[in-house]
Structure formats: structure tokens, C-alpha cells
N, C-alpha and C positions, 0 to 999 in steps of 0.2 A: 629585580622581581624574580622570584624563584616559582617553581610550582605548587608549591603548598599552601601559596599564601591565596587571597579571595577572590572571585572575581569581580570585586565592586574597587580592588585596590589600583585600580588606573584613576580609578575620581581619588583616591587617597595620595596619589601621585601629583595630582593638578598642582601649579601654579601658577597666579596670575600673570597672564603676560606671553607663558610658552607656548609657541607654535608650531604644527606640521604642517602645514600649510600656508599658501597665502591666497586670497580672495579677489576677485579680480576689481576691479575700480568699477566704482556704479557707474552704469550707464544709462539712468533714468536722464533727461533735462534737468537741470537746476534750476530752471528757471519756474519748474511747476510743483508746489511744495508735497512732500509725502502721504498728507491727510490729502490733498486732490485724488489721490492713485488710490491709496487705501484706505476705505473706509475706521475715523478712530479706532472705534470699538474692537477692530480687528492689530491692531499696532498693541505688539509687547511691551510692557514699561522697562524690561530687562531681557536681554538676551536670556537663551534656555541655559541653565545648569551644568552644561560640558563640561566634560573634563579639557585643562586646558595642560597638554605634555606634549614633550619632544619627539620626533619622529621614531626613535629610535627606542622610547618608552614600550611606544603605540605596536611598534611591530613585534616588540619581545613580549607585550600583553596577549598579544592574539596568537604569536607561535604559542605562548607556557598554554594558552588557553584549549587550541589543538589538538595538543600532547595527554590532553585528559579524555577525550573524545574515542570510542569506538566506533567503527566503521568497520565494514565488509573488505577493507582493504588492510585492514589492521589484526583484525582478530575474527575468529569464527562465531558465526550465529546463530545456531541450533534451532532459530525459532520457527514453531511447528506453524502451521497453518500462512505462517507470514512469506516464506520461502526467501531470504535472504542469500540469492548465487552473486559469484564472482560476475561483476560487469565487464567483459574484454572490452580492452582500452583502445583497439582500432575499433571498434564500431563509435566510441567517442569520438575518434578522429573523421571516423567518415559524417558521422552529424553536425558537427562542428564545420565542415566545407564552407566556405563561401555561399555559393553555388546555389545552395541549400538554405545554409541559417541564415543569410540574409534576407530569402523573401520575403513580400507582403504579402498578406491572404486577401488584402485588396489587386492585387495587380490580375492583369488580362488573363484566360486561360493562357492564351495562346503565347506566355510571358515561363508559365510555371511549368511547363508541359515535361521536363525531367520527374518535378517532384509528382505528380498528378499522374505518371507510368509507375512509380514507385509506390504511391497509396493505392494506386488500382491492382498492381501485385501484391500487395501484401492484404487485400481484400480477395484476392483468388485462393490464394495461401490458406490465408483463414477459412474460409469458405470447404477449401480440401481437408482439413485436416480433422474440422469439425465435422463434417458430412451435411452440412447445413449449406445450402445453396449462397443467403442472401446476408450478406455484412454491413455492417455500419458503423465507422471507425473514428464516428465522434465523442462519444462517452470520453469523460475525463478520468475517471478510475475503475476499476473492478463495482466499488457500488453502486456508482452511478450506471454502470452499464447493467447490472441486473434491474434497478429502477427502472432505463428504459426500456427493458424486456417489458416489465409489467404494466407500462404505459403501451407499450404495444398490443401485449393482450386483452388491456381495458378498450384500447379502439378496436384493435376484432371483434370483440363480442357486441360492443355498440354497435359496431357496425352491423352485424348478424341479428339485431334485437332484441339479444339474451343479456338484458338489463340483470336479472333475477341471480345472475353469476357474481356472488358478490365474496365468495370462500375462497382463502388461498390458505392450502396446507404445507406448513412446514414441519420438519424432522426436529426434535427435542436438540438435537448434534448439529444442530446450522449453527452457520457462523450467523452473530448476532447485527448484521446489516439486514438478513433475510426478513423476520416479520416487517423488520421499521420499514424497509420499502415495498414492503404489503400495503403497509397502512397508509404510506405517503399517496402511495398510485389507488387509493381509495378500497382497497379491500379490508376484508377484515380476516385477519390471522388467526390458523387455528394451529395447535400442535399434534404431531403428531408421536406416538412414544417409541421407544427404541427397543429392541428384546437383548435377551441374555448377553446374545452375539454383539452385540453393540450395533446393527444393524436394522432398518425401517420393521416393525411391528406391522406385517399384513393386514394380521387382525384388527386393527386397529387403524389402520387405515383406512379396511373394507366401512368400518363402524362409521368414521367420521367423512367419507367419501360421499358424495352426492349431486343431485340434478342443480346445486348451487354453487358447485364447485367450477375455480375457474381453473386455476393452475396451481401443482403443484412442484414446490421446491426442491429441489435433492440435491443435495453434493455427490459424486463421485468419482473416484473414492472421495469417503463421506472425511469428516475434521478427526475421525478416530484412525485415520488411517486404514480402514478397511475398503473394499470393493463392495458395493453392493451387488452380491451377484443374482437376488431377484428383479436386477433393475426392469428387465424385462415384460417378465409378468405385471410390474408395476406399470411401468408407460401402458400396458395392453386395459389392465385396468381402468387409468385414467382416462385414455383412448374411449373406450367401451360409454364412457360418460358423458362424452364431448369435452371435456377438459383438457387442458396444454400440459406440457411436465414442461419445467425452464431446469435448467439444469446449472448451477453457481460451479462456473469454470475455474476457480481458484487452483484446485488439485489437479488442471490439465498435466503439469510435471509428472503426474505415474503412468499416462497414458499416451501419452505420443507417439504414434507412430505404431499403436499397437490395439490400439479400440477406437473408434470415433462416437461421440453423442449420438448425433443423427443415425448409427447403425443401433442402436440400441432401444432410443423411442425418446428421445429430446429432442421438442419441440421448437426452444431458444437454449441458448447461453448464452453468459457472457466472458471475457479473456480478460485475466491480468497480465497486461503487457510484461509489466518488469518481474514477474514470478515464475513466468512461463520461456519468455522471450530475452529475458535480461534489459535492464534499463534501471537507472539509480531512483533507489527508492529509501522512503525515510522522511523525517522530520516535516511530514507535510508536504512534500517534492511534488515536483508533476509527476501524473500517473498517465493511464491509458487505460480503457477498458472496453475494446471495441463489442462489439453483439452481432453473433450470427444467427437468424432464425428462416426456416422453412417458408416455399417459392410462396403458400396464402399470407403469410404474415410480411412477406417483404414489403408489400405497399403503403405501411403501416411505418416504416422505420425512420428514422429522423432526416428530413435531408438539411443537405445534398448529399445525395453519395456522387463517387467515379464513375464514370461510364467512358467505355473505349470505342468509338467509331471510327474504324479501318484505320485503326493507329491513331486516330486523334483522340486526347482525353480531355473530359470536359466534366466541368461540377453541374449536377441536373438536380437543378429546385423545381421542377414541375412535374410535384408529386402530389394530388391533391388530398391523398388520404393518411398523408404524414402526420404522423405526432407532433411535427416541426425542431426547431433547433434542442437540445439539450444542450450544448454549449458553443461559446461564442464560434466566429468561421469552421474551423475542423478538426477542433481537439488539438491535442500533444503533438504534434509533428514530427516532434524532434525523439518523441520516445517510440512512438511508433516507425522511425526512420532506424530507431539501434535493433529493435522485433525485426524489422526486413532484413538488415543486416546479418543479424542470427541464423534467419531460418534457411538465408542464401548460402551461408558460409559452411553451416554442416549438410543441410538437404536433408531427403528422407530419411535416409539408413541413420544420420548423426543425429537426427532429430530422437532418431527410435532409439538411438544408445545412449541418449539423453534422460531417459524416461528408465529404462534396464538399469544404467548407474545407480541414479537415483534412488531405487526400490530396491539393488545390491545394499548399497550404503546405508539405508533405513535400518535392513534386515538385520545388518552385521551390527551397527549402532545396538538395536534391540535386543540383540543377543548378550554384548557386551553389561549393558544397563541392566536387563535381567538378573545380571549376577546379583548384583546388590538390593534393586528395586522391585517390586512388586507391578508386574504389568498385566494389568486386569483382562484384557483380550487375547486370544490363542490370535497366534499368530499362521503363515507369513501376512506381513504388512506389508500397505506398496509403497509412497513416498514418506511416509511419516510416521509417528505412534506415539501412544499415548502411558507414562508411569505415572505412579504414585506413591506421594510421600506416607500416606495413611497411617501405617503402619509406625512409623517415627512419631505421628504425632499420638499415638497410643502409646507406643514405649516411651519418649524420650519430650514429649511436645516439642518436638521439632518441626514443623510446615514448610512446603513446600517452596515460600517464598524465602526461608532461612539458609536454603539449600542454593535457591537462586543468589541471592544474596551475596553467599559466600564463594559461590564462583569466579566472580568478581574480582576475589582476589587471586584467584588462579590462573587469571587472565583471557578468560571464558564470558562471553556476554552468557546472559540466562536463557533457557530454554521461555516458550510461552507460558504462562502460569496460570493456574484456577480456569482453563480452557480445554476442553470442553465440558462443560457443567455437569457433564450427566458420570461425570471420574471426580472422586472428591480428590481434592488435591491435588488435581491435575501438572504432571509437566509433560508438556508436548513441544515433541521433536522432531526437527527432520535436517537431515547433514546435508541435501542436495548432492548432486553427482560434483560439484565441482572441489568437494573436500577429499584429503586422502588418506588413506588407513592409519597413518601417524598420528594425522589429525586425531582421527575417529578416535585411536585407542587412546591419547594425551586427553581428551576428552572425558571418556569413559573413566578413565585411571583418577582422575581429579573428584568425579562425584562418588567414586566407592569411598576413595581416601576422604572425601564431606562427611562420608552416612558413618565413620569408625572416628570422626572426630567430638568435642567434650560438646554438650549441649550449649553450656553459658557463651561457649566461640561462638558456636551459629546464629545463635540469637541476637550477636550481635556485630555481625557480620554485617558489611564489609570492614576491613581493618587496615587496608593500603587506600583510601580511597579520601578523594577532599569531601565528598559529600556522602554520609553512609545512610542513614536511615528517614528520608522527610515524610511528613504528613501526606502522603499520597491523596487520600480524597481531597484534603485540603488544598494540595496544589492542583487536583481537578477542578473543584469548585471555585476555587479562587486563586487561579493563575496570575501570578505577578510577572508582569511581561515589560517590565521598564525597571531603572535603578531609581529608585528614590533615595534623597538623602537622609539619614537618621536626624541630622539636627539642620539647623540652618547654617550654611559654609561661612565659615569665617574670613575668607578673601574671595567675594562672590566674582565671577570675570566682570574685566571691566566692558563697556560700550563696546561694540566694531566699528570701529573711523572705517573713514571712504576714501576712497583716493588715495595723495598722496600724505596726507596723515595716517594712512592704514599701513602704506610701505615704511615709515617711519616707526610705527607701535611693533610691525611684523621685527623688526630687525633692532 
């Protein structure tokens, strides 16, 4: 089996009869027949459709399979808003301990009491870095954690009486979780528009601002890679109203160690672990999204949190004005264990050159792209920025996704695409501090050498790749998540024997 060939060609492979394995001999009674145990209806007439191949099929199926795969350890990821950093591989080793990954979240405090000094640091941590006093380290992702924000501020205001608070204003430039978890935690979404600057429209906030207004959204820096730098007068605004500003902690990477929320007029946020703090992200992976919010709202936050008395740490469920669980025991552990690790191993000053990197890398990225690209915001930029193909698709019908495409083959994953809406054509980028100038300019050199390449290429780009072009909405709406057979197999497997009739068929 080579690489070019399918990946359905391991069932093309089967023969009846080959094995990797062998099954261990049933150990039900025989004395008590199968239908006793298992209900008929529930009993296969045939075993499932496997593939049936040799060990050594199986293993060169799954390495050629690998070998097609990009990852953050393989290739560079440019993608803006998503922030794909190098994971350090001793902070795997250290979550991987014993010590650690094998606890229970059922066992005694007084059993976990390492890991439970370790969640209670990295709740102080947090708590510092945001200027927000009060954390809760259960949310399972970045969404989720903004979600629980807004289930936080729907029990403040219950609880305050101010039912009539039922507005939450977002920025035209949010990331697209923001309304949906307006509307999930029961508010109703309103937009608000952006100006020239690519930045919040006052006017236009003062317009749709009011005595119904509960909280308002903002990234910053916002998904355009800019600063908001009225965020000020903004939070005083919303202040002036009785309303929250939550602030969507995704782009903490441009500011660490060098602004904090809480000094500015954010109310809550929330943290993506593995964006900010490093931790493997991807393909639906465990996340982490813990929420820090201000000393009124902490009563409100989901328990349990840590609490430390004279050295002893303990999880405290007797909170009566919690929102209650958001997920099962205590979230990620294991992701929020690689965040501790991080934040231990550089401290403040690496935390803060973390963030300086970053927004170098952006800058010189930007610069570089510039040459070729049309990028619609004056800059400087902090962690990210945003070009456009626009222009190509005037001249040449060339789109931005043609361009991505065709990186592909340059061996470049793509930048994030048609994001942020308010850029037609969007490609959004950001290098992370943990890429290096080579990278950057190998990068850069490959999309100018894209935009002076023949049209009909890009169109139909990729051209080194097993799979170049599918039905995207299609494979959104109708995800095919199993192998089906095209026809009915002509040497279907036969029976699993038991015992020793099964060591017999094995061999």
C-alpha cells in the first residue's frame, strides 16, 4: 500500500480469515444460552463488515495515513483567530505523570491535594494576569466559557431584579460563538457596526445602547487584529448604564503581560487555554476555557471552585447562588495542567515577551504580505491581520479560498478564510511568536509566487494532494463518519468461534 492510493483501501485489502489479532476465549457459562444474556433483538445475524488483514497491513494503513495529515508539529499554521503555537513537549511529559493522570475526580480531597495546589495556582495566575479577582476553571472550551459568562450575568441581573435586561450587544467583527451564546443564555443579540478603522462604531453603539442592555461583547484586540483603543470610554459607557462588558479572551496572545481586562473596564472574560497557554488543539480535542469575572459576580460562577485554607485545598460546592456545574467534575485537567506549566516555566517577563513576539511576527508577516496583497486596515497590528484577495477576484476570478488551496501545495496549511466578514475575501493571519523569520519570509515568498501564478492552476489547486477539492457544505451537512461498502463484499468475514475453535480459525 503506497500513499496515493484510498483510504477505504484496507477493506480493499481484507481477506477472509486474516488476523491482527486474537480474542480471548469467552467467558460467559455455557451452561446459560446467549438469548438468556442478550436480549434477541439485540444479537447480530453477522458479525460487522471489518476489514479482515494482517498486522502489518494494518500498521502501514495507518503510518501512509499519517503521512497525509498536517499538524503544528509538521508544518506551519498561519491561522488567524485560531492561534495554532508550538506545544512544548515537556509540558506533555509533565501531564502525562502518573502522579497526576491517573487520578479519580471521585477520590478524597485529601487523596488529590498536589493536583488541587496546582488548579488553585493556576486560578491565582489567572486571576493576575486578567486583573479579575474571581476564576472558574471549569468550562470545557473558549465557547463554553464565554457561555458561562453570560449564564453568570443572566443570574446577576435575576438576582438584582432587572429582568427587563434582556440586550446583548455584539461587534459586527466577533467571532461567530458570540451571538449564538447570547441567544443560548437567553438574550437576544444585537449588532453592533464597525467604522472605517475597522474598529467599534461609538455612534452606534451610543444608538443601540440602553436601560435593556445587559452586556456587551468585545474582543480585544478585536478578530481584525486591531486594539481597541476606545475600549475605555466604551466599558465607561456601558458602566454609566448598569451593564457588564465580557470581554472574548481568544486574542489574550497580544497582550500579556502588558495590559490586563480588568484595568481597562472588563467585567468577565473568558481564556483559551491552548491559544494563549499552549495545549493540543484540533480536530475536536479537549479544550479548556476557564472565566475570570469581578469580586460581585464571583458568587455566581459555577462550582466548585479551589479554595486554599492554611495550606489545605479543598473543592467548595457550597455556593448557593451558582449557576452550578457547566461540565462534568472539573473540566480538562490535563489541559489546564500544560497552561500551569507554561505560565511556571517562562513567568512574567516570558509571559510579556510572549505577547512583544507575537505582535513582532504579525507586523513583519504584514509587511511582508503587503507586497503583494491588498490589506485593507492601516496598520501597526498586534497578534494578527487581516488581507484580501478582492482584487484577484476583479482581475483574475481568483478567491481567496484558491489562494488557500493552492498553498497546500507549497506545503503551507491555509491562513483562516472568508473571516472576518466585515473583509471580503478575507485571509486572516497570525504567525505566533513561536515561528521564525525563515519561516515567515518561506511563507510570504510562496503567496506572492501564488498571486503571479496562471489562473486555471489556482482554480484548481491543490495538485500534490489525495484529496483536492470536496463538496465542503456538503461534507458539512452530511458528514460521512464511517466506511460504507460500495456493493455487497463478495467474501463477507466469516463467524468469530470461541474458545478453542477461535485459536484454531486464528492460526
Amino acid at each position: 500500500m503506497n500513499n496515493t492510493q484510498s483510504t477505504d483501501l484496507i477493506f480493499e485489502l481484507s481477506r477472509a480469515g486474516r488476523r491482527c489479532h486474537r480474542l480471548p476465549a469467552c467467558d460467559v457459562p455455557s451452561s446459560r444460552p446467549l438469548d438468556q444474556l442478550i436480549p434477541a433483538e439485540h444479537l447480530a445475524d453477522q458479525p460487522p463488515p471489518l476489514p479482515e488483514v494482517g498486522e502489518i497491513d494494518l500498521v502501514r494503513h495507518f503510518n501512509n495515513l499519517s503521512t497525509r495529515n498536517m499538524s503544528i508539529d509538521t508544518h506551519f499554521y498561519p491561522l488567524g483567530s485560531c492561534t495554532m503555537k508550538y506545544n512544548p513537549k515537556r509540558h506533555e511529559r509533565f501531564a502525562a505523570d502518573p502522579g497526576f493522570a491517573n487520578l479519580h475526580p471521585l477520590q478524597p480531597d485529601d487523596t488529590t491535594q498536589g493536583m488541587l495546589e496546582l488548579l488553585y495556582g493556576m486560578q491565582e495566575y489567572l486571576a493576575e494576569i486578567s486583573g479579575l479577582p474571581a476564576v472558574s476553571l471549569q468550562p470545557a472550551a473558549g465557547a463554553q466559557g464565554e457561555l458561562t459568562a453570560l449564564f453568570v450575568a443572566h443570574a446577576y441581573f435575576r438576582d438584582k431584579g432587572e429582568h427587563h435586561r434582556r440586550k446583548v450587544l455584539v461587534p459586527d467583527s466577533a467571532h461567530g460563538t458570540n451571538p449564538a451564546s447570547a441567544a443560548l443564555a437567553g438574550f437576544d443579540a444585537v449588532t453592533v457596526k464597525s467604522n472605517s478603522k475597522g474598529l467599534v462604531d461609538i455612534d452606534d453603539l451610543k444608538a443601540k445602547l440602553g436601560d435593556d442592555t445587559a452586556v456587551f461583547m468585545i474582543t480585544n484586540p478585536n478578530t481584525l487584529g486591531l486594539f481597541e483603543t476606545q475600549i475605555k470610554a466604551i466599558t465607561e459607557l456601558l458602566h454609566a448604564k448598569g451593564a457588564l462588558v465580557y470581554l472574548d479572551g481568544a486574542n489574550m496572545n497580544a497582550i500579556l503581560g502588558i495590559t490586563r481586562p480588568g484595568d481597562f473596564g472588563a467585567d468577565m472574560q473568558h481564556y483559551n487555554v491552548h491559544k494563549t497557554f499552549t495545549g493540543p488543539h484540533g480536530g475536536g480535542g479537549p479544550g479548556s476555557g476557564p472565566v475570570a469575572v469581578r469580586d460581585f459576580l464571583a458568587p455566581y460562577l459555577p462550582a466548585p471552585v479551589v479554595t486554599n485554607d492554611g495550606g489545605r485545598y479543598a473543592l467548595d460546592f457550597d455556593r448557593p447562588k451558582s449557576i452550578g456545574r457547566v461540565r462534568s467534575f472539573f473540566g480538562n485537567v490535563g489541559i489546564l495542567f500544560r497552561g500551569y506549566a507554561y505560565i511556571r516555566t517562562l513567568g512574567p517577563d516570558g509571559l510579556r515577551a510572549v505577547s512583544e513576539t507575537a505582535v513582532l511576527n504579525a507586523n513583519y508577516l504584514r509587511a511582508r504580505v503587503a507586497e503583494g496583497y491588498e490589506v485593507p486596515h492601516a496598520g501597526p497590528c498586534m497578534h494578527e491581520f487581516v488581507a484580501s484577495a478582492r482584487a484577484l477576484v476583479r482581475e483574475r476570478k481568483v478567491k481567496a479560498m484558491d489562494i488557500c488551496k493552492r498553498l497546500l501545495d507549497y506545503g503551507f496549511h491555509a491562513p483562516t478564510v472568508y473571516f472576518p466578514l466585515v473583509v471580503p475575501e478575507a485571509l486572516m493571519m497570525e504567525p505566533t511568536e513561536t515561528e521564525s523569520k525563515e519561516t515567515l519570509d518561506a511563507f510570504a515568498d510562496a503567496l506572492l509566487a501564488i498571486k503571479a501564478e496562471e489562473a486555471e492552476l489556482l482554480r484548481a489547486a491543490p495538485h500534490t494532494h489525495v484529496v483536492s477539492r470536496p463538496d465542503e457544505v456538503k461534507a458539512a451537512k452530511e458528514p460521512v463518519l464511517r466506511w460504507t461498502p460500495a456493493e455487497k463484499p463478495t467474501a463477507p468475514p466469516q463467524p468469530l468461534a470461541v474458545g478453542a475453535a477461535a485459536v484454531k480459525q486464528e492460526w
